[in-house]
N, C-alpha and C positions, 0 to 999 in steps of 0.2 A: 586813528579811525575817526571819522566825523562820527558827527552827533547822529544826522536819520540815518546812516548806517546803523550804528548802535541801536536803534530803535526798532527798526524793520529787524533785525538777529533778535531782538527781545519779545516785539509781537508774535516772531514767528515759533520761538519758543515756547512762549506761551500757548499759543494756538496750538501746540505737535503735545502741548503737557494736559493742554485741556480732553481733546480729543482720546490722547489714551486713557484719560481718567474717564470720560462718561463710557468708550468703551469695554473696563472691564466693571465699569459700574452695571453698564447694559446685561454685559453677563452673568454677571451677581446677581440680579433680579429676574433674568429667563426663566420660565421655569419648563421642566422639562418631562413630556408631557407622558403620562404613563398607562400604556398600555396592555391591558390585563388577556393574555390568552383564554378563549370562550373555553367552557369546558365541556369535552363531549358528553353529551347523555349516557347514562348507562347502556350498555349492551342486554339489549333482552334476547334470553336462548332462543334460539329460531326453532318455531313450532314443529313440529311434530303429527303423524298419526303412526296408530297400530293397528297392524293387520295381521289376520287368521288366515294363512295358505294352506289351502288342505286339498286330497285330491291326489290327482296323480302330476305331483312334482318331486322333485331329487329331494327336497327336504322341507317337510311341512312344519308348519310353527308357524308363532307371534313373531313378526318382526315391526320394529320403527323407522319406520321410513319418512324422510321430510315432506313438511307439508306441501301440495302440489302434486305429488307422485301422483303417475298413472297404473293402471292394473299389471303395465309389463315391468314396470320396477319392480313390484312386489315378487311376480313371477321369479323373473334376478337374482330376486333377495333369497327365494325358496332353492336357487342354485337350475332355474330350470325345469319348464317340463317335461317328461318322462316321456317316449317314445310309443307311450300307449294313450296320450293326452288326444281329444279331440280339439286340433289347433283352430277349429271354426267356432267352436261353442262359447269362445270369449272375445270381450271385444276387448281388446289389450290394448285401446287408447283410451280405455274409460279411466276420469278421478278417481285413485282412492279418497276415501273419508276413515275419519277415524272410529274404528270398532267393527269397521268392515268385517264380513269373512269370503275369503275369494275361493271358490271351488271350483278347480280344472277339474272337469269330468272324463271320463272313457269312452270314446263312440259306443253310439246307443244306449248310453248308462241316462238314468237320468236323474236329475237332483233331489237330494233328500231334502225333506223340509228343512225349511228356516235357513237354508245356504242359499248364497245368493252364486250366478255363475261370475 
């Protein structure tokens, strides 16, 4: 073999031994980067109210109802009113609040103190 044969195979060796060495130098020194999943907030119980159905429904009681409900969920909750309900005397798209007391009445009956309709 001549000589800049031999030279050029030698550079080129060199060169293919350099190259692999800075690249797993490169990756010896990567660092790799770490990323922590956020962590959810705790869950707070979704609020709440209680309500007083009393009156003529299928079954009166305290119930809890989520917060938002209107007068006819509570209704619902009571199982319904009673076939002797006056169905005009409530507005059954009104908010419940909590501590309400809901009083379906009787046609012509009319509300005891301190019940609200």
């Amino acid at each position: 073999m001549s000589r800049p044969l031999l030279v050029a195979i030698a550079i080129t060796v060199l060169a293919g031994a350099g190259l692999l060495i800075s690249r797993l130098h490169a990756d010896a020194q990567q660092e790799i980067p770490v990323v922590a999943e956020p962590t959810a907030p705790p869950r707070t119980p979704e609020p709440h109210v209680v309500v007083d159905v009393t009156g003529a429904v299928a079954h009166p009681g305290v119930y809890r109802l989520p917060a938002g409900s209107r007068v006819i969920d509570a209704l619902l909750a009571a199982g319904g009113m009673t076939g002797e309900a006056d169905l005009v005397a409530l507005n059954k798209a009104a908010p419940v609040r909590d501590g309400q007391r809901i009083y379906v009445p009787r046609p012509g009956e009319s509300v005891p103190a301190g019940l609200e309709r």
